[in-house]
C-alpha angles and dihedrals in degrees: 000000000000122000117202113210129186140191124199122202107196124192090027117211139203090248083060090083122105139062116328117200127205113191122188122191120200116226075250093063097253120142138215124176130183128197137203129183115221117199121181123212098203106200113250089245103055114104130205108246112248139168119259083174132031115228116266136177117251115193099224120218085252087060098253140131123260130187127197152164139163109247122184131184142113136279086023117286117249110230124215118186124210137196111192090336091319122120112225126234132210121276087030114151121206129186131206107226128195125010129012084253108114091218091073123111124271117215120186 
């Protein structure tokens, strides 16, 4: 009986190019793998993001924390956003606790 599999990459990246694997192993112990190479032809006009401003805090009129940087780059950059090592996810709701200094800890 054949199985089909199949993997997605979405979005793909440049760094997605180069030789994929795909191993299979019998109940028995016998072994089959099958390889692709991937290249990726990136379009002269596409830029690496990069900053052109580090991310900084800006205390709003309302009281509130912003946070903002300049990013360029083409096509558009996506932006993911992190709190200690976690991405945040929309509708999350951070507060600033202790003192009116930015440099204070969030907690969610």
């Amino acid at each position: 009986m054949a199985w089909a599999y199949m993997i997605e990459i979405k979005p793909s990246e440049s760094c997605d190019a180069g030789e994929w694997k795909c191993a299979v192993t019998s109940f028995e112990g016998c072994v089959g793998i099958s390889t692709c190479a991937v290249n990726m032809d990136i379009p002269r006009n596409y830029r690496k993001p990069r900053f052109m401003e580090s991310l900084h805090a800006v205390l709003t009129e309302e009281g509130l924390v912003s946070f903002e940087c300049k990013v360029v780059g083409f096509p558009t950059p996506v932006l993911k956003w992190f709190k200690d090592g976690h991405e945040l996810k929309p509708g999350d709701v951070y507060q600033l606790t202790g003192s009116n200094s930015f440099y204070n800890q969030y907690s969610k």
